[in-house]
N, CA, C and O atoms as CSV, one atom per row, in Angstrom:
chain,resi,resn,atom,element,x,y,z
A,1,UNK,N,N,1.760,4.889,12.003
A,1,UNK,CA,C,0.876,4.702,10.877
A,1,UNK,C,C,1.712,4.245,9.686
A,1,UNK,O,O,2.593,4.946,9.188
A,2,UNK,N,N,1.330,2.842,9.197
A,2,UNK,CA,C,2.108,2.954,8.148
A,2,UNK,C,C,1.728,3.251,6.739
A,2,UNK,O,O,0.512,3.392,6.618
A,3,UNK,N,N,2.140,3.334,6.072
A,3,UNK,CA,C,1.669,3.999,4.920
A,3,UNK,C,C,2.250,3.202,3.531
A,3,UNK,O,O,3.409,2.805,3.412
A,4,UNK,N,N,0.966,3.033,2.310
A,4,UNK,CA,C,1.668,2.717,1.300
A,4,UNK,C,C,0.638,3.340,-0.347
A,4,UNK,O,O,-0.574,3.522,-0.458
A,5,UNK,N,N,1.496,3.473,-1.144
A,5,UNK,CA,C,1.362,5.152,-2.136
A,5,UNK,C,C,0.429,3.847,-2.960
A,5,UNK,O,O,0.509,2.730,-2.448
A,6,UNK,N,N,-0.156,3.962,-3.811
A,6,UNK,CA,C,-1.115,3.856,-4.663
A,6,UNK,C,C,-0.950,4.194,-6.039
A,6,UNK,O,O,-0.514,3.635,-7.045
A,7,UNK,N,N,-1.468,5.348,-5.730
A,7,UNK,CA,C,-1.467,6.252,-7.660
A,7,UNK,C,C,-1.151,7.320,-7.337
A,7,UNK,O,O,-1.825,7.862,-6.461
A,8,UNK,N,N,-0.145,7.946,-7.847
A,8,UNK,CA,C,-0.280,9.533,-7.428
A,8,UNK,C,C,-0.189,10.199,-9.588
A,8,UNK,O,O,0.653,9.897,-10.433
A,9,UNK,N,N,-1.085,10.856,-9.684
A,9,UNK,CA,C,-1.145,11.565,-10.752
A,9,UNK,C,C,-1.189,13.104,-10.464
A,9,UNK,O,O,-0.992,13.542,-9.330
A,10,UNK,N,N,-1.486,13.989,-11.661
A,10,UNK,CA,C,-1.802,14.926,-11.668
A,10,UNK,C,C,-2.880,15.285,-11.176
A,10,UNK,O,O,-2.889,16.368,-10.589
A,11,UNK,N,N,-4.031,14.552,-11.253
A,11,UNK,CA,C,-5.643,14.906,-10.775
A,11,UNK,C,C,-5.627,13.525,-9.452
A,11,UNK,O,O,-6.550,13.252,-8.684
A,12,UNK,N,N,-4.921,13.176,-9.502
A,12,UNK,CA,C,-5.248,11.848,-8.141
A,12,UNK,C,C,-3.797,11.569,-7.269
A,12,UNK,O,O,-2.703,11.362,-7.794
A,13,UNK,N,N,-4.042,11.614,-5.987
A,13,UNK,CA,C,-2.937,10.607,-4.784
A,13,UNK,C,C,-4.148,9.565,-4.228
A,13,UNK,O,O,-5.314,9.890,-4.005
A,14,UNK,N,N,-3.615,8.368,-4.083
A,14,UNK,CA,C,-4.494,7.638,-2.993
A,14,UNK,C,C,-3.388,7.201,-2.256
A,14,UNK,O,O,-2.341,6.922,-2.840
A,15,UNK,N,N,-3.488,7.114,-1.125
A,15,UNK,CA,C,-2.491,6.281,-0.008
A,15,UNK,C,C,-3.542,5.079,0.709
A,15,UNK,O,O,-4.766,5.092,0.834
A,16,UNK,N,N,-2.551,4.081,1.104
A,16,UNK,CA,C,-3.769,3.588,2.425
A,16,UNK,C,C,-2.504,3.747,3.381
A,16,UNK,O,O,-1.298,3.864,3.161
A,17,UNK,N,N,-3.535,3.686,4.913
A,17,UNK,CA,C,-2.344,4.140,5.784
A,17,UNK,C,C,-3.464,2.665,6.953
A,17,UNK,O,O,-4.629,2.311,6.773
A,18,UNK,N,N,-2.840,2.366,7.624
A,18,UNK,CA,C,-2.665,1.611,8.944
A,18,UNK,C,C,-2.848,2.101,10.090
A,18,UNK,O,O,-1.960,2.150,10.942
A,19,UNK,N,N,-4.250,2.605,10.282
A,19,UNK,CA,C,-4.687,3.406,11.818
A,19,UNK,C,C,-5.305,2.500,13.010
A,19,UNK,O,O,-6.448,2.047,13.068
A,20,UNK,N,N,-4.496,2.388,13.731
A,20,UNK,CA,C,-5.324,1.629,14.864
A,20,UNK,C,C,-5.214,0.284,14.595
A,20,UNK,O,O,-4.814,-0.205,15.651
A,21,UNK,N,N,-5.363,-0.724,13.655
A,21,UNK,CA,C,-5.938,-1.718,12.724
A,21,UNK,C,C,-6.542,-1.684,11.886
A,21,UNK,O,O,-6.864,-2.659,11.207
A,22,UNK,N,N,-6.906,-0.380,11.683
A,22,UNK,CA,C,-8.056,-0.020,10.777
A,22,UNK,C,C,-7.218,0.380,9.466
A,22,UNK,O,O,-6.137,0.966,9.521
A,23,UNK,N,N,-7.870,-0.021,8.261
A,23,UNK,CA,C,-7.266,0.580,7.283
A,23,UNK,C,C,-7.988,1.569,6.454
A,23,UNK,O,O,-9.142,1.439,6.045
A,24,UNK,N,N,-6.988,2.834,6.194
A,24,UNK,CA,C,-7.623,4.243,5.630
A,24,UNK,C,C,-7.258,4.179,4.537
A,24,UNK,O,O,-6.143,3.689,4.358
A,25,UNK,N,N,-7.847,4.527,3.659
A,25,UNK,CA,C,-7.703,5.265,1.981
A,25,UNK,C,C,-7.662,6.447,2.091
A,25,UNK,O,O,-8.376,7.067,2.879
A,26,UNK,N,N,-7.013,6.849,1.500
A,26,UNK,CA,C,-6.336,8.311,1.502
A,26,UNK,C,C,-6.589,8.944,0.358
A,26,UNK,O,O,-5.633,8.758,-0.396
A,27,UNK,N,N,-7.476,9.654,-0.177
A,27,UNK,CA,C,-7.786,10.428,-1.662
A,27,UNK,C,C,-7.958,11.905,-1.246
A,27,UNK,O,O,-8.680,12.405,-0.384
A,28,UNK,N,N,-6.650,12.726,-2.542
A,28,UNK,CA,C,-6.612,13.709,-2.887
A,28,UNK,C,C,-6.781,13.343,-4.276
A,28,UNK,O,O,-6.530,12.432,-5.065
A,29,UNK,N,N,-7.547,14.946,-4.175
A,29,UNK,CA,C,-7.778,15.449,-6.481
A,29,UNK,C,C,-8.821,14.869,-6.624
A,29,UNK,O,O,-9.425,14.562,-5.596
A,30,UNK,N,N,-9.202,14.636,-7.485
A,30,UNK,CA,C,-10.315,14.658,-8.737
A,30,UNK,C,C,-10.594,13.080,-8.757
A,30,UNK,O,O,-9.798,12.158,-8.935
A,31,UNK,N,N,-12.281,13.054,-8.466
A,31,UNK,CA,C,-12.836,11.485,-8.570
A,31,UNK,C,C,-13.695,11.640,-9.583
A,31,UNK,O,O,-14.745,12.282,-9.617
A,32,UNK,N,N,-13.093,10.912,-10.520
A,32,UNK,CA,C,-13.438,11.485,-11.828
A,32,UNK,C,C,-13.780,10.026,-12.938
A,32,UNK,O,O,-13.545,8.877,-12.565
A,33,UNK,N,N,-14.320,10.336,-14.215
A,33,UNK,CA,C,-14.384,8.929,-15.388
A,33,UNK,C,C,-12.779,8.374,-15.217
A,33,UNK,O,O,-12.623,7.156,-15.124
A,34,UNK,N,N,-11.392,9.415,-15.168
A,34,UNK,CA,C,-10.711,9.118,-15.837
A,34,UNK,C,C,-9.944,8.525,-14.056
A,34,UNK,O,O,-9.391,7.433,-14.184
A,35,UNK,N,N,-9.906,8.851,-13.210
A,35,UNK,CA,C,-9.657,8.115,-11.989
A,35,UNK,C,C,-10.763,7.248,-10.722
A,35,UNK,O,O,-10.493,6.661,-9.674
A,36,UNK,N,N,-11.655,7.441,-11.216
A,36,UNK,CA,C,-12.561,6.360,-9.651
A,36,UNK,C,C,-12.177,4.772,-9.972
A,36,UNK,O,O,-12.270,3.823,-9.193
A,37,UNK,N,N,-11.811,4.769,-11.069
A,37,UNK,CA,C,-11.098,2.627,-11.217
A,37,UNK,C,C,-10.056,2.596,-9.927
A,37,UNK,O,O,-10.033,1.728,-9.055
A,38,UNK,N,N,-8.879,4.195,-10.060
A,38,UNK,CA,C,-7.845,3.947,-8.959
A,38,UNK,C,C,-8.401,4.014,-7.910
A,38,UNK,O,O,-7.946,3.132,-7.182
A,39,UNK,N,N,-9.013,4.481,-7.510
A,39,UNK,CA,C,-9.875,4.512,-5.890
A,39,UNK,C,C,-10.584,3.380,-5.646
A,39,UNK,O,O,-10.778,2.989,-4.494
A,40,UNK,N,N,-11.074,2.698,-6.794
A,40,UNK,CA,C,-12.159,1.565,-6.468
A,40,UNK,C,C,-10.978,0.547,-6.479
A,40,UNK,O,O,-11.260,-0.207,-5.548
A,41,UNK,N,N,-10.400,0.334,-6.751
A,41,UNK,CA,C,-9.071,-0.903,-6.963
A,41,UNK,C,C,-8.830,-0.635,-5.417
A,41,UNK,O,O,-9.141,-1.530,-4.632
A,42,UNK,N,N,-8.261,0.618,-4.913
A,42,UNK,CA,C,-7.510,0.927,-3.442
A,42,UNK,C,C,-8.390,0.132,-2.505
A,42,UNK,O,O,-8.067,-0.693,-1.651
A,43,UNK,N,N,-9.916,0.702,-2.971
A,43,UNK,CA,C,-10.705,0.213,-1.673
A,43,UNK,C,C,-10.639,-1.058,-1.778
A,43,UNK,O,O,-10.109,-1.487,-0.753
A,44,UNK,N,N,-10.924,-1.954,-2.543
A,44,UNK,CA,C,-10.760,-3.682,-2.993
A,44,UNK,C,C,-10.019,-4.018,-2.280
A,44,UNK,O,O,-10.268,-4.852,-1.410
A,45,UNK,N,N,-8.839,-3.436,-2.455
A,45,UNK,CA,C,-7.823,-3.702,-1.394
A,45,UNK,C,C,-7.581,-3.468,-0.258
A,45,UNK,O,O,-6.770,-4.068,0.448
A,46,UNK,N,N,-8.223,-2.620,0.022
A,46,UNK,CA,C,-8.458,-2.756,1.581
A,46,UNK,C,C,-9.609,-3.392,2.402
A,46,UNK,O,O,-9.568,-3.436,3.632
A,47,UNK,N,N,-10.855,-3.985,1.513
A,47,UNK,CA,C,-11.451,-4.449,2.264
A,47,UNK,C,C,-10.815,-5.423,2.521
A,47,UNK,O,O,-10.673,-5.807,3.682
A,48,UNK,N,N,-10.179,-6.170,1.259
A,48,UNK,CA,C,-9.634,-7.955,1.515
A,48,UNK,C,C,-8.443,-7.636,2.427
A,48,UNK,O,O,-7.895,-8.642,2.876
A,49,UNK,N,N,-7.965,-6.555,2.770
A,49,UNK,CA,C,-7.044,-6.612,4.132
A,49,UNK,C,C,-7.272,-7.188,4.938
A,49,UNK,O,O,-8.381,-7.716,4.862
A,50,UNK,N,N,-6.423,-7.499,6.258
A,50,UNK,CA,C,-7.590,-7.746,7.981
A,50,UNK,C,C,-7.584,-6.120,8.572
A,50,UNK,O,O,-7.051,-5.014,8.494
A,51,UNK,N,N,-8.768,-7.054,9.304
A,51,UNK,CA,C,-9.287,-5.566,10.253
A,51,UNK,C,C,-10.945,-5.539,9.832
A,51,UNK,O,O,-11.581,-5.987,8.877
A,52,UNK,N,N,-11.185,-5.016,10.670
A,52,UNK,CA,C,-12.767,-4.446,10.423
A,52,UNK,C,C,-13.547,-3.552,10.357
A,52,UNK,O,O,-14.608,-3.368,10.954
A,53,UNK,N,N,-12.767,-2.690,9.255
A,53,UNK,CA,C,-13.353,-1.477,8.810
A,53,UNK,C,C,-12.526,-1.251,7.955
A,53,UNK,O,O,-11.377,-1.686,7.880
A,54,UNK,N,N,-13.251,-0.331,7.046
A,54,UNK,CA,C,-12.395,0.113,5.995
A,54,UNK,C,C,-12.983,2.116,6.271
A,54,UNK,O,O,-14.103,2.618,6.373
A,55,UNK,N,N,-11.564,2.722,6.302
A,55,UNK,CA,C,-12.274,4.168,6.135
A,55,UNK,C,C,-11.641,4.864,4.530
A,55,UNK,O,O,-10.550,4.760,3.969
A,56,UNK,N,N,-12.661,5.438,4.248
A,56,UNK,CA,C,-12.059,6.257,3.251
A,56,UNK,C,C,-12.166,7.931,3.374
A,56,UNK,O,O,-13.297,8.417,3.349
A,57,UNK,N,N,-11.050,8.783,3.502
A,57,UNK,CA,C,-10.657,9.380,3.875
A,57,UNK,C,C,-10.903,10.572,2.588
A,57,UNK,O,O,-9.930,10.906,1.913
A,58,UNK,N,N,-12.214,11.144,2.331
A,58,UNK,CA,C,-11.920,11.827,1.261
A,58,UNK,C,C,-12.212,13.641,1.424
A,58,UNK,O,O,-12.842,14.429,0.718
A,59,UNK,N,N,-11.211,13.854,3.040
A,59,UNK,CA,C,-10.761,15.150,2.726
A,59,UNK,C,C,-10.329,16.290,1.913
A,59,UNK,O,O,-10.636,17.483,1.908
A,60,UNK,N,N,-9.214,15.288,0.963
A,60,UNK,CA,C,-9.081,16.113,0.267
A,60,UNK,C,C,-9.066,15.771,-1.366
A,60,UNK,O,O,-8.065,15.545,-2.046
A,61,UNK,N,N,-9.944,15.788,-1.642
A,61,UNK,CA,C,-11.204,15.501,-2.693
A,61,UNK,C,C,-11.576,17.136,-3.437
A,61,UNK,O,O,-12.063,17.885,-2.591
A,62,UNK,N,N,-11.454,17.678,-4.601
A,62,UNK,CA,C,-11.623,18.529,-4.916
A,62,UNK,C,C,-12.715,18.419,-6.007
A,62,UNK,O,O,-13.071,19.520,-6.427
A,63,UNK,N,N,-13.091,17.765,-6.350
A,63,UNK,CA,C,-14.009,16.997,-7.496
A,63,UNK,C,C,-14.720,15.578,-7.720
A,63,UNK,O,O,-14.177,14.561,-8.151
A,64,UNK,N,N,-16.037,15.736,-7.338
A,64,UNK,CA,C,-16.736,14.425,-6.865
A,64,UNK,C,C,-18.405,14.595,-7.345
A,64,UNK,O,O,-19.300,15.278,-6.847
A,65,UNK,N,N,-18.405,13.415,-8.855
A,65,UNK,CA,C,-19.280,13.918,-9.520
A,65,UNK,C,C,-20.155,12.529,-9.337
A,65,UNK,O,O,-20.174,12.057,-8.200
A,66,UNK,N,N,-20.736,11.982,-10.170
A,66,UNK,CA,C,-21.417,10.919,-10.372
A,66,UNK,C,C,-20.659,9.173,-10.502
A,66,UNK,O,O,-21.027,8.016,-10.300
A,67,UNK,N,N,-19.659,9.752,-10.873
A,67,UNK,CA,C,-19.013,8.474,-10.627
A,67,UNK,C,C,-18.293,7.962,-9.323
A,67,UNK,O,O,-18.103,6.803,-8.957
A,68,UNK,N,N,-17.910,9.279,-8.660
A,68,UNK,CA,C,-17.427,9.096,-7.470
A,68,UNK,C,C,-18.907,8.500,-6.743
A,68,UNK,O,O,-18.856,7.485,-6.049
A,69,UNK,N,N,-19.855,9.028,-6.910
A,69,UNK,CA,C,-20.672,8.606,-5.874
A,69,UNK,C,C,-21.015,7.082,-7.043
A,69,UNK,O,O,-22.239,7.192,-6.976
A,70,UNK,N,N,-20.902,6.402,-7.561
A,70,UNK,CA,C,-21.034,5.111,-8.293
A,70,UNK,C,C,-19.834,4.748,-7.499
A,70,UNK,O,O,-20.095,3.779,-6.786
A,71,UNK,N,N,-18.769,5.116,-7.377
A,71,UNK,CA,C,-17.345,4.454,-6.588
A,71,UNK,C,C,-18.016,4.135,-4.790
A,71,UNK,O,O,-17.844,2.979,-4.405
A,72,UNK,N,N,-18.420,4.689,-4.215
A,72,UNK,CA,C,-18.648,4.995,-2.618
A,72,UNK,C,C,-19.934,3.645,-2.874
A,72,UNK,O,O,-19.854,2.710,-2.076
A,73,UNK,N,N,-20.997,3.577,-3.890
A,73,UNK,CA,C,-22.211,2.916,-3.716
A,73,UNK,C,C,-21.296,1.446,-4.051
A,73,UNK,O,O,-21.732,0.385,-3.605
A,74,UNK,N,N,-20.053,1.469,-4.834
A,74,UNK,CA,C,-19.802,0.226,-4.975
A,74,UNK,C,C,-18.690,-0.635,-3.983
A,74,UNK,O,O,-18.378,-1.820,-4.100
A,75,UNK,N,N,-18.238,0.276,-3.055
A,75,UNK,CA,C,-17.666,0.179,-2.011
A,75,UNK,C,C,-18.684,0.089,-1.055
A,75,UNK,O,O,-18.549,-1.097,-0.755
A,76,UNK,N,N,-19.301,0.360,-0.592
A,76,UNK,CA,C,-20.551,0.118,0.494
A,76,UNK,C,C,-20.943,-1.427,0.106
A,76,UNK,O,O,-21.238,-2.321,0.899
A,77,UNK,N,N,-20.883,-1.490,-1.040
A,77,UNK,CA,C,-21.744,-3.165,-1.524
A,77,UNK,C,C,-20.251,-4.394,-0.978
A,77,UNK,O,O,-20.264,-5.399,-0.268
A,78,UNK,N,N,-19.238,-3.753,-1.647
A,78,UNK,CA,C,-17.608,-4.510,-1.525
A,78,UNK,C,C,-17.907,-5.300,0.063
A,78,UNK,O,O,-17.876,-6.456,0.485
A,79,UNK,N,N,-18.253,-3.726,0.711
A,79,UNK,CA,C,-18.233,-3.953,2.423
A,79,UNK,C,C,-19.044,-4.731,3.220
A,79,UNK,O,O,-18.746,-4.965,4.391
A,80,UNK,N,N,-20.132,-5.192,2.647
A,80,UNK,CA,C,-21.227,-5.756,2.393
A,80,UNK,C,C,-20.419,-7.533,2.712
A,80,UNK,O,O,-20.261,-8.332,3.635
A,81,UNK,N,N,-20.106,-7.379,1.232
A,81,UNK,CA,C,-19.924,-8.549,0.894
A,81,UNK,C,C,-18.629,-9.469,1.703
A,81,UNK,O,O,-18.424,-10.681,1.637
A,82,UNK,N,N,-17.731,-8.223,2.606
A,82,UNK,CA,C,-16.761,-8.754,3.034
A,82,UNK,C,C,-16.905,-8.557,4.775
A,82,UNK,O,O,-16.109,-8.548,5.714
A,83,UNK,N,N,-18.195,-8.429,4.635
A,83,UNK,CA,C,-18.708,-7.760,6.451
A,83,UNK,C,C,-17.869,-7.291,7.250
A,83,UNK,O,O,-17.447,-7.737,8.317
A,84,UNK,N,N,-17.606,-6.227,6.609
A,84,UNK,CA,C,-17.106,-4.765,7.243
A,84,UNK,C,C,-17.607,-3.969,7.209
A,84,UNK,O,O,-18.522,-3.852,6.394
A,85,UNK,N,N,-17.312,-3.078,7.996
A,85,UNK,CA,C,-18.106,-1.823,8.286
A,85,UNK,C,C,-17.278,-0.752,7.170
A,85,UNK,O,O,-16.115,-0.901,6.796
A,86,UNK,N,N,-18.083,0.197,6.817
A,86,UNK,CA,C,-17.589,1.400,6.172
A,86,UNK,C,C,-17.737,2.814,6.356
A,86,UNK,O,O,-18.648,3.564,6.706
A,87,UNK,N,N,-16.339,2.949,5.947
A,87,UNK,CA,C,-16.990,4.622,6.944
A,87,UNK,C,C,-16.462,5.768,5.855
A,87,UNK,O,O,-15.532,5.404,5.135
A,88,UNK,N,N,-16.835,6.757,5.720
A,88,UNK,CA,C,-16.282,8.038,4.812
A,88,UNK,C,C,-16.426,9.144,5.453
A,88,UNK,O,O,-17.397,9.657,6.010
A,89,UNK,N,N,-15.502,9.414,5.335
A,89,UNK,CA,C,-14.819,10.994,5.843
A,89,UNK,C,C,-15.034,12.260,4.460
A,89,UNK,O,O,-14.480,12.347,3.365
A,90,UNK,N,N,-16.070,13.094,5.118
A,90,UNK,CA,C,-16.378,14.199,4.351
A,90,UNK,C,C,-16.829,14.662,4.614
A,90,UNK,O,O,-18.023,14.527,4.880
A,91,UNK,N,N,-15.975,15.763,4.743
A,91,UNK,CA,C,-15.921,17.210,5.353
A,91,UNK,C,C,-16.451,18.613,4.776
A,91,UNK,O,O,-16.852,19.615,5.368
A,92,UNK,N,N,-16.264,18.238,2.992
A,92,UNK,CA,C,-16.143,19.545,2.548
A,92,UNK,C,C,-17.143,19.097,1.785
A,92,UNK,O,O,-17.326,17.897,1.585
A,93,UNK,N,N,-18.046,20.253,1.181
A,93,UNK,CA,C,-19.344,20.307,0.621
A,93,UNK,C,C,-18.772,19.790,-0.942
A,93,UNK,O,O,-19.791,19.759,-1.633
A,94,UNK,N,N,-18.063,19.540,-1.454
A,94,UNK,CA,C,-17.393,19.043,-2.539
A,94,UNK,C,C,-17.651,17.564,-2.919
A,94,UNK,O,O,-17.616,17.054,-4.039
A,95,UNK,N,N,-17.914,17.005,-1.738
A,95,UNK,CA,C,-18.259,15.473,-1.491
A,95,UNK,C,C,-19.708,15.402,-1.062
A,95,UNK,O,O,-20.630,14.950,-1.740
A,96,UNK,N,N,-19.776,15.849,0.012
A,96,UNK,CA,C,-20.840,15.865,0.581
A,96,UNK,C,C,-22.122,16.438,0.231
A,96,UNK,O,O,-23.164,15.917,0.628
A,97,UNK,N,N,-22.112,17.424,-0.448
A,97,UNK,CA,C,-23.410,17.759,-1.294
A,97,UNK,C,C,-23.799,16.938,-2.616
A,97,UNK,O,O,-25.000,16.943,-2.886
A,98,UNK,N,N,-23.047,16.320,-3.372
A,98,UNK,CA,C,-23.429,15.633,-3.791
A,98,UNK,C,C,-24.409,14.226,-3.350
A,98,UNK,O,O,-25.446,13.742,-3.803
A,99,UNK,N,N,-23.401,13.848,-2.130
A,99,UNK,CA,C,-24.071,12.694,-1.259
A,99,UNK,C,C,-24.932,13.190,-0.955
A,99,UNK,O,O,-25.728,12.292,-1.229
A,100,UNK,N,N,-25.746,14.247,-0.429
A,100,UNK,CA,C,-26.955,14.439,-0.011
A,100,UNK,C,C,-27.795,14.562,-0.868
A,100,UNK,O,O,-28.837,13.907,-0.842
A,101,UNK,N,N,-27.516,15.408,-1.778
A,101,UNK,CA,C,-28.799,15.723,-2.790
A,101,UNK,C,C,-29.110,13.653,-3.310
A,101,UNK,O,O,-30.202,13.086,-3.360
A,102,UNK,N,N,-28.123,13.218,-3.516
A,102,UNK,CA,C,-29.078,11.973,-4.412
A,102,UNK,C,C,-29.370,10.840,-3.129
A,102,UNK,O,O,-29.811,9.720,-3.387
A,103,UNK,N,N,-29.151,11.158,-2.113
A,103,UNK,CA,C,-29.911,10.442,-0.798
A,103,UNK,C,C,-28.574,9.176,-0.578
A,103,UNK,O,O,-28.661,8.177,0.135
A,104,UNK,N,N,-27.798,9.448,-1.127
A,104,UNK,CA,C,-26.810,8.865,-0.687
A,104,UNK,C,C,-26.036,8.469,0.593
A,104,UNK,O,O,-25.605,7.456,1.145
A,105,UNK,N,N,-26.091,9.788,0.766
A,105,UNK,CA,C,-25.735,10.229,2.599
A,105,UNK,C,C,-26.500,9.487,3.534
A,105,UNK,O,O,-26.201,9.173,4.686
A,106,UNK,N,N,-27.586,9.235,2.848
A,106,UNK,CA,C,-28.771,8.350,3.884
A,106,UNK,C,C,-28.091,7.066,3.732
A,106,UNK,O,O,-28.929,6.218,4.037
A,107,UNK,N,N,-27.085,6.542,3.440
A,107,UNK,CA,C,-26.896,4.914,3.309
A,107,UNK,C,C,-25.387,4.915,3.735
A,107,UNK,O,O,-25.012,3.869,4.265
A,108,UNK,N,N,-24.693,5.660,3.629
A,108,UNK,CA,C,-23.055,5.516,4.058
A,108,UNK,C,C,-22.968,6.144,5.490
A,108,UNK,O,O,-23.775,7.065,5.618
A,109,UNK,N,N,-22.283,5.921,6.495
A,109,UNK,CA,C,-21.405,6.565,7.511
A,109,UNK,C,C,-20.594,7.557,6.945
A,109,UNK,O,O,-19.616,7.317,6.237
A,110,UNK,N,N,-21.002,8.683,7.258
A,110,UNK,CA,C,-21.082,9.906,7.085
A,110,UNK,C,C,-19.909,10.501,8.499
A,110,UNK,O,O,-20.320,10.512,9.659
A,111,UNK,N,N,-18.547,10.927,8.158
A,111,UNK,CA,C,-17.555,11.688,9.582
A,111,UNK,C,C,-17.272,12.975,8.727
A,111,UNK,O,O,-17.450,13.113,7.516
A,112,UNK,N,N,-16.752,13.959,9.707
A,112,UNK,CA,C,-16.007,14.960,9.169
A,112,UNK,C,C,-14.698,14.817,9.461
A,112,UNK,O,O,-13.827,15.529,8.960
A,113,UNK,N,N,-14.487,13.932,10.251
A,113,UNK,CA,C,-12.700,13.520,10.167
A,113,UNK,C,C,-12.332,11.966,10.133
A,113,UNK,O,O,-13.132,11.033,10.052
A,114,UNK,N,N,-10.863,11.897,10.219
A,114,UNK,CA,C,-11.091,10.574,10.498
A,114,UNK,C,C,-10.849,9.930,12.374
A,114,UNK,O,O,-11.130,8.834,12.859
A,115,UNK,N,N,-10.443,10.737,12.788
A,115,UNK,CA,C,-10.662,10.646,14.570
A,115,UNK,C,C,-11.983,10.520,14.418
A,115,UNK,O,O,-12.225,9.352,14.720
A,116,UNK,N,N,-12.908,11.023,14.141
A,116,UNK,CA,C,-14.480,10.688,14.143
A,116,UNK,C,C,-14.997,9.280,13.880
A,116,UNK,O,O,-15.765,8.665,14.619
A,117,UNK,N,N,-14.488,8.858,12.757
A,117,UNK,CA,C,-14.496,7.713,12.014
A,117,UNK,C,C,-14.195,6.474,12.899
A,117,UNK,O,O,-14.873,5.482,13.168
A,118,UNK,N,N,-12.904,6.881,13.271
A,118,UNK,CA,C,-12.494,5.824,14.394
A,118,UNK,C,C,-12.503,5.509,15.759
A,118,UNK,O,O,-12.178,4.622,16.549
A,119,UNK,N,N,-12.946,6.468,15.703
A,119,UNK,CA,C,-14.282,6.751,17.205
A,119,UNK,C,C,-15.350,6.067,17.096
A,119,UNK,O,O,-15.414,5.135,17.898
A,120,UNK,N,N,-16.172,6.178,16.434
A,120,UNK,CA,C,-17.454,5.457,16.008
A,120,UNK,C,C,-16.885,3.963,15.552
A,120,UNK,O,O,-17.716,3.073,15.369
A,121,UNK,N,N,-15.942,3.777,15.429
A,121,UNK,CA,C,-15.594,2.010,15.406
A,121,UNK,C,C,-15.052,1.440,16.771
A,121,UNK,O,O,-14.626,0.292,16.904
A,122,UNK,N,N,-15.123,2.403,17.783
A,122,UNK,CA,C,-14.133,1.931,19.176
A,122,UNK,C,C,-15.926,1.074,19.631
A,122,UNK,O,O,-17.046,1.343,19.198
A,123,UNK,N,N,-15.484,0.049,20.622
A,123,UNK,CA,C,-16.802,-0.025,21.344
A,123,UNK,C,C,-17.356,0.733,22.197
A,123,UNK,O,O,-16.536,0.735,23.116
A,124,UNK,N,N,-18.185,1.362,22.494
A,124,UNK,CA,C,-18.732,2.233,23.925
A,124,UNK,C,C,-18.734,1.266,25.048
A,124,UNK,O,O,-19.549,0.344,25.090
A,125,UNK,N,N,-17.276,1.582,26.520
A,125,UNK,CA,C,-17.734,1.254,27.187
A,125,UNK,C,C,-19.076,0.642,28.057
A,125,UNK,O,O,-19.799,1.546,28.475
A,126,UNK,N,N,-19.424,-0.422,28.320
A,126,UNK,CA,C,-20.298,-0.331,29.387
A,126,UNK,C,C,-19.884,-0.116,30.258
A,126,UNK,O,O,-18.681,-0.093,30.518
A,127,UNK,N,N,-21.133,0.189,31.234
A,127,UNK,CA,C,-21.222,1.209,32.936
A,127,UNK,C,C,-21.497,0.190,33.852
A,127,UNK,O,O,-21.625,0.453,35.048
């Protein structure tokens, strides 16, 4: 996996890392007014990567308010526009309750890991 650092602050790390072909965003800390630009820049950059998918990996995410979910709705559109698939990893009710209550969850690929994530991008054998 290779790996390359982003932003690392006090309230934010983003990494992207190189899984499979697939490229992951990596967010720890706080998605916040004063950091979702660094997360939304990361993802930019990984859609215009190659490969065909972009995952974002937001395990470990401790704070995810309204802008984070404005960051995920504007990454879903990014993905859109660069026809890729998108996937988010969220696990902990920190992320994920937010996504549900505003029906969010109803529009993104929804994993609790990222083996999940990249599972659901393998093709299913045919029989």
């Amino acid at each position: 996996m290779n790996e390359d650092q982003f932003r690392e602050s006090p309230l934010l790390t983003v990494r992207a890392a190189d899984v499979a072909g697939v490229v992951v965003i990596v967010v720890e800390g706080e998605i916040d007014v004063d950091t979702a630009d660094e997360v939304l820049d990361a993802l930019r950059a990984g859609f215009s990567s190659g490969g065909p998918a972009l995952v974002a990996d937001l395990t470990g995410v401790s704070f995810f308010g309204s802008t984070g979910i404005s960051t995920l709705i504007t990454a879903h559109e990014l993905a859109d526009e660069h026809s890729k698939d998108f996937h988010v990893v969220a696990p902990h009710r920190a992320v994920r309750r937010p996504l549900q209550v505003t029906g969010v969850a109803d529009v993104l690929l929804l994993h609790d890991s990222v083996d999940e994530a990249l599972s659901a991008l393998r093709p299913v054998p045919s029989e």
